[in-house]
C-alpha positions as CSV (number, residue, x, y, z in Angstrom):
1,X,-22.0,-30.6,60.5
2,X,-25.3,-32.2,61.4
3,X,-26.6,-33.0,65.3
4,X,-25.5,-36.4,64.6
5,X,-21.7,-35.5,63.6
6,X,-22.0,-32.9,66.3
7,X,-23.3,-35.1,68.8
8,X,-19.9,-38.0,67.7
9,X,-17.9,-34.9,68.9
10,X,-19.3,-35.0,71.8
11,X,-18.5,-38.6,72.6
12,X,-15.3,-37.8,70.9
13,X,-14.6,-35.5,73.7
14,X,-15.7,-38.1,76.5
15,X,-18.7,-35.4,77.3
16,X,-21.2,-37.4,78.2
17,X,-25.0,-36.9,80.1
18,X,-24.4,-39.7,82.7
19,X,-25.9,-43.1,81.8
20,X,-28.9,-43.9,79.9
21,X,-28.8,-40.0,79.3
22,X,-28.1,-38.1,76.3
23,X,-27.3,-34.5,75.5
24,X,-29.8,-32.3,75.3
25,X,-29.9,-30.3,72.6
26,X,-30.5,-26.7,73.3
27,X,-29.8,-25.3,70.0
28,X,-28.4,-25.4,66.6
29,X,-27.1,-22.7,64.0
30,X,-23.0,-21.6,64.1
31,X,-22.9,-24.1,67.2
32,X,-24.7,-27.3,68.2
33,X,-25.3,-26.3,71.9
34,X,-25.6,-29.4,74.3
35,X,-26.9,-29.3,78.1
36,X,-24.5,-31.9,79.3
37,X,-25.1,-32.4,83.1
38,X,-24.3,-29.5,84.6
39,X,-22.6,-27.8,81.8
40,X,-23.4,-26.5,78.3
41,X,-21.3,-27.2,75.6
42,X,-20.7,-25.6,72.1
43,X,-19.5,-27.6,70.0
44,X,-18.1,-25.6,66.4
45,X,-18.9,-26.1,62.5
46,X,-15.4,-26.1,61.7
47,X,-11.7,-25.2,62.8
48,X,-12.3,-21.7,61.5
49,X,-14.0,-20.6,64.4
50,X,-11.2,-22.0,66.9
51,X,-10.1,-18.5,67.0
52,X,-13.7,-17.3,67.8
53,X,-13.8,-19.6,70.5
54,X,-11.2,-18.7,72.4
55,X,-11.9,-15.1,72.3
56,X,-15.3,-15.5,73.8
57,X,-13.7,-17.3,76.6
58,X,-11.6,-14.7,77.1
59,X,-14.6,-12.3,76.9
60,X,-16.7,-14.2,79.1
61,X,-13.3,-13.8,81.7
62,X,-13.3,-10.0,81.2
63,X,-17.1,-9.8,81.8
64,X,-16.7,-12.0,85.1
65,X,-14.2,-9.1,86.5
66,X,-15.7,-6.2,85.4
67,X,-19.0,-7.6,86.9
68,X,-21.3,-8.1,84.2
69,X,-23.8,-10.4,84.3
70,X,-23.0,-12.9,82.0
71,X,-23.0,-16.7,81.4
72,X,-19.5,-18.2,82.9
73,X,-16.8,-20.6,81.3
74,X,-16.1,-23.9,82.8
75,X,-12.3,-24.2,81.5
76,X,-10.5,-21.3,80.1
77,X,-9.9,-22.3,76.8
78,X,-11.3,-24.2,73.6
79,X,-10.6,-27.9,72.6
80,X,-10.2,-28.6,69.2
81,X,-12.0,-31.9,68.8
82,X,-11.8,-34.4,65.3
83,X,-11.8,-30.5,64.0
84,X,-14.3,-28.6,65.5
85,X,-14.1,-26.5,68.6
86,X,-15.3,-27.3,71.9
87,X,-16.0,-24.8,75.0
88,X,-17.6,-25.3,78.2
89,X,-20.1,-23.2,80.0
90,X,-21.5,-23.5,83.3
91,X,-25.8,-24.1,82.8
92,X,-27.6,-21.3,83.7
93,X,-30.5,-22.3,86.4
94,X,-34.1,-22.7,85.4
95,X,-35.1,-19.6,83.4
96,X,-38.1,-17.4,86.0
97,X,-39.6,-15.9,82.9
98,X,-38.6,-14.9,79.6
99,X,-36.6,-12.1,78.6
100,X,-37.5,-8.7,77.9
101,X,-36.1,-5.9,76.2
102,X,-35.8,-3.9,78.8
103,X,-33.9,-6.2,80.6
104,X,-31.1,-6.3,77.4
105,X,-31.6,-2.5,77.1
106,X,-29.8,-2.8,80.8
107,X,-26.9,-5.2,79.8
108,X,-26.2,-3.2,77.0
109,X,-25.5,0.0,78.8
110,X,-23.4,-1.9,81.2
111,X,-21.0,-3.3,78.0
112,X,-21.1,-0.1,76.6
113,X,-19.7,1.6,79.9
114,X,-17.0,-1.0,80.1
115,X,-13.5,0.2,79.0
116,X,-10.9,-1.4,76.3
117,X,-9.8,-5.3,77.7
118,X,-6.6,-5.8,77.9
119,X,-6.9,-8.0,74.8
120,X,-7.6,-7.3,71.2
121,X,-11.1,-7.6,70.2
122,X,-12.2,-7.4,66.0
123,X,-14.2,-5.4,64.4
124,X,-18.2,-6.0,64.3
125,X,-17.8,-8.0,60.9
126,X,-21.4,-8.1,59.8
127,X,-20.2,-9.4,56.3
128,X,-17.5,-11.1,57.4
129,X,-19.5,-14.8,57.3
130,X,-21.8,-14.4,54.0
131,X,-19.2,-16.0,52.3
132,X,-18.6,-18.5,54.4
133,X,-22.1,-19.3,54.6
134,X,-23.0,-19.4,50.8
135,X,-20.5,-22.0,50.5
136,X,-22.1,-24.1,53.5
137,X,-25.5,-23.8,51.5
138,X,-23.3,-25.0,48.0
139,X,-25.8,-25.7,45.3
140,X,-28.9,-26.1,47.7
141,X,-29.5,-22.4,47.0
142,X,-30.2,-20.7,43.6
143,X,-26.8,-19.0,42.4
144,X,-28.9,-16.0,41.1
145,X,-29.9,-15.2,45.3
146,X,-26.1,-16.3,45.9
147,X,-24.5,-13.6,43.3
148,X,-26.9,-10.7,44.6
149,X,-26.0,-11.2,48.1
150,X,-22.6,-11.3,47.4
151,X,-23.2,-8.1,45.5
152,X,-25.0,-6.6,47.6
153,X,-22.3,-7.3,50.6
154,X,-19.7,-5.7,48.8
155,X,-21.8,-2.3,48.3
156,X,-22.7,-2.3,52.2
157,X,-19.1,-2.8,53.1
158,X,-17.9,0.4,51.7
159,X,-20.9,2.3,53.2
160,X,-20.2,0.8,56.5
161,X,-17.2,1.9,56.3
162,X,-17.7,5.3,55.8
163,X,-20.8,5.4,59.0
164,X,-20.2,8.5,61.0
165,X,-21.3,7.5,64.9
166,X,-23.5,9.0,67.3
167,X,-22.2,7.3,70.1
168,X,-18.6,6.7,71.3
169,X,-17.7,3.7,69.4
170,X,-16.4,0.7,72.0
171,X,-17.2,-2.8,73.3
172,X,-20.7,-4.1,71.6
173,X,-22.3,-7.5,72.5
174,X,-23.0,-8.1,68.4
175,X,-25.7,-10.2,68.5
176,X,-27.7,-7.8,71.2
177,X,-31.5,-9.6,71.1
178,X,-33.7,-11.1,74.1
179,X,-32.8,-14.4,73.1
180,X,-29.4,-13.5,74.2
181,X,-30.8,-12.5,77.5
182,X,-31.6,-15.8,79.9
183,X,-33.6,-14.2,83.1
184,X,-33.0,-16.3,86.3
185,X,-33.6,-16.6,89.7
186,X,-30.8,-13.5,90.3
187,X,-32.1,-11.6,87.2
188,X,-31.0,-10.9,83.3
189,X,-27.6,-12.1,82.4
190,X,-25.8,-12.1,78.1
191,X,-25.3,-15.3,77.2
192,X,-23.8,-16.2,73.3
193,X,-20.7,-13.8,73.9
194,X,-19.0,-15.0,70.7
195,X,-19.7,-11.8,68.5
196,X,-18.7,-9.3,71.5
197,X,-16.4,-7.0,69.2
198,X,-15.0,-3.5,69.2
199,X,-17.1,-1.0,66.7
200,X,-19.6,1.4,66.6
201,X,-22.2,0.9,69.8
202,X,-25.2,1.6,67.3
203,X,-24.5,-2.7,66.0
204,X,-26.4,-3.6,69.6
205,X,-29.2,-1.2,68.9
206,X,-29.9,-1.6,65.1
207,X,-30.8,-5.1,66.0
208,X,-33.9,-4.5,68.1
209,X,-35.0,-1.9,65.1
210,X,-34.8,-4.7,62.6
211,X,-36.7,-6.7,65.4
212,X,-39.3,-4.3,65.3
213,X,-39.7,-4.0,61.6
214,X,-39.1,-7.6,60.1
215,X,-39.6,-10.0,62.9
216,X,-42.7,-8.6,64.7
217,X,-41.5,-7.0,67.8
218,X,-44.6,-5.5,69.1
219,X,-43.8,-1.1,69.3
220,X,-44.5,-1.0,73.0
221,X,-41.6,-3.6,73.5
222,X,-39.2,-1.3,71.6
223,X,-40.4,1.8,73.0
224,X,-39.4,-0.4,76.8
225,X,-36.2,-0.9,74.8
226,X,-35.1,2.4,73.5
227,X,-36.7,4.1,77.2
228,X,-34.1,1.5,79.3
229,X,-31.4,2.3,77.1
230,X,-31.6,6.0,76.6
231,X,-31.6,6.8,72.5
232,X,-33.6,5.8,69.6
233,X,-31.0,4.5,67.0
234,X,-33.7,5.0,63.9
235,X,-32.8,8.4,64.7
236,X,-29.5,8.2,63.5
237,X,-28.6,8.9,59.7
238,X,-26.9,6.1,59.2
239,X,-29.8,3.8,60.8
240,X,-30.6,2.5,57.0
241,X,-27.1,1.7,56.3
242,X,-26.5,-0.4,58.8
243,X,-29.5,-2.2,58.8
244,X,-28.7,-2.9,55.2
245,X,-26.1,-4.9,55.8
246,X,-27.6,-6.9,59.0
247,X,-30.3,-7.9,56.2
248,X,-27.9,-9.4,54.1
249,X,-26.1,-11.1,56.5
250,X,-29.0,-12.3,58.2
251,X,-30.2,-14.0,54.7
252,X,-26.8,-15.4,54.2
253,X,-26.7,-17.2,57.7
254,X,-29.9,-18.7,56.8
255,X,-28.6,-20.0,53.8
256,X,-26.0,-22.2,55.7
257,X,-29.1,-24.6,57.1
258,X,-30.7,-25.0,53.6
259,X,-29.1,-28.0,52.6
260,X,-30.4,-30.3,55.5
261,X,-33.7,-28.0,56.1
262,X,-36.5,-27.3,53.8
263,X,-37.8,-24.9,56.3
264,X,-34.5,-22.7,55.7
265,X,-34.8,-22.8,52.1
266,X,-38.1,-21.5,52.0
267,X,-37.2,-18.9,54.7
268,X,-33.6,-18.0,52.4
269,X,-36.1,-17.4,49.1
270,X,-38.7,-15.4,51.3
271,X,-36.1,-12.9,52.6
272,X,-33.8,-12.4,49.3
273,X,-36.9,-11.8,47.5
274,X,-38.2,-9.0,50.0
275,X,-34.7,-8.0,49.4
276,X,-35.1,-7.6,45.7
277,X,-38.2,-6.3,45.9
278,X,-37.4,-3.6,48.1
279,X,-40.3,-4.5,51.0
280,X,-38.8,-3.3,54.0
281,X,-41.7,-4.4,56.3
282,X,-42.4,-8.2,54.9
283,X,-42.4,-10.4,57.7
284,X,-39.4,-12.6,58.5
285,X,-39.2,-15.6,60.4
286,X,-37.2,-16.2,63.1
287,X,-35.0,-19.1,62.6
């Protein structure tokens, strides 16, 4: 799905920007996000993630009761659209300032205190979309890079599986960066709740580690982070581990934008070979 096929969906759906308007496009990677009016809409890659959709729905429902800050649905369940799913969201006002980690240090601890919902939620499948994603790239990416990924997914999985917690394991947000975090005129809230998932609590903190180390987080923002939220994951054993396998997944999803973006190629070839090479401190790009 390009913007343009993801943009017919739109019309598709009769979800429109008012006349002489059109769509704003916020933001492009598993979704196409659209500012449509007053609402934002994600629109899917494929039927696949119907199942996805709906869960975050139901998450963003769970989150409204319980209190948590977090970005609200407008209708309570996906639409399934010439094949790709559809949810609405209520727009967020005008951002005050961008987001700190501090301020998603503070969200976290208030999803980590929540208890089970009364629905199921999955696993944290890091690996779970490589493969998906290496077939969305097809032959736009070398099949050498494609093979040692895959490789190298299967060794993490049975490592991750074997990961001894420090924390109680529970609710995680998945996906727990700043970017995440949209700061408005009544402070932070979580927005993207679609990899919210049941696992070990050390998946939100690993990510602002990797932050740190790969995509230039300066160390006073991290210290803010780890102060607000109380523990230092890189003091956990199984820190490597699981950063490990964010790496390869991370590469993977990059993959899935190579065919249409030269930009994402070059970024897919930078990372597998830091990969291979064993740098653990070459920069990445965010993408």
């Amino acid at each position: 799905m390009d913007e343009a096929q993801a943009r017919g969906v739109l019309t598709a759906a009769g979800l429109t920007a008012g006349p002489g308007r059109e769509p704003e496009l916020l933001a492009f990677g598993e979704n196409a996000v659209f500012a449509v009016g007053e609402l934002v809409v994600k629109v899917g890659r494929d039927p696949e993630l119907l199942a996805r959709a709906a869960r975050e729905l139901a998450v963003a429902a769970w989150f409204a009761e319980y209190g948590v800050p977090a970005v609200r649905a407008a209708e309570p369940a996906p639409r399934l659209v010439d094949g790709h799913p559809v949810t609405l969201w209520h727009r967020l006002p005008e951002a005050v300032r961008p987001a700190r980690s501090a301020d998603l240090a503070e969200l976290l601890r208030q999803v980590h205190a929540l208890p089970a919902p009364p629905f199921a939620l999955p696993p944290r499948d890091l690996l779970g979309g490589v493969e998906r994603w290496l077939r969305l790239a097809g032959g736009a990416v070398d099949p050498a890079d494609a093979a040692y990924l895959r490789a190298r997914r299967d060794a993490y999985a049975g490592e991750l599986a074997a990961l001894t917690p420090h924390l109680p394991p529970g609710t995680v947000h998945g996906d727990a960066l700043p970017r995440n975090v949209h700061v408005g005129p009544d402070g932070p809230v979580l927005v993207d709740l679609e990899t919210v998932s049941a696992d070990l609590r050390e998946h939100d903190l690993v990510v602002m580690a990797l932050s740190r180390d790969r995509y230039g987080l300066p160390a006073e923002e991290y210290g803010a982070f780890v102060a607000a939220y109380g523990w230092d994951v890189r003091d956990w054993q199984g820190c490597a581990v699981l950063r490990g396998a964010r790496e390869t997944a991370s590469c993977a999803w990059v993959a899935q934008h190579a065919p249409a973006n030269p930009a994402a190629l070059a970024e897919f070839r930078r990372r597998v070979a830091s990969l291979r090479d064993g740098d653990r401190e070459l920069r990445w790009h965010p993408f």
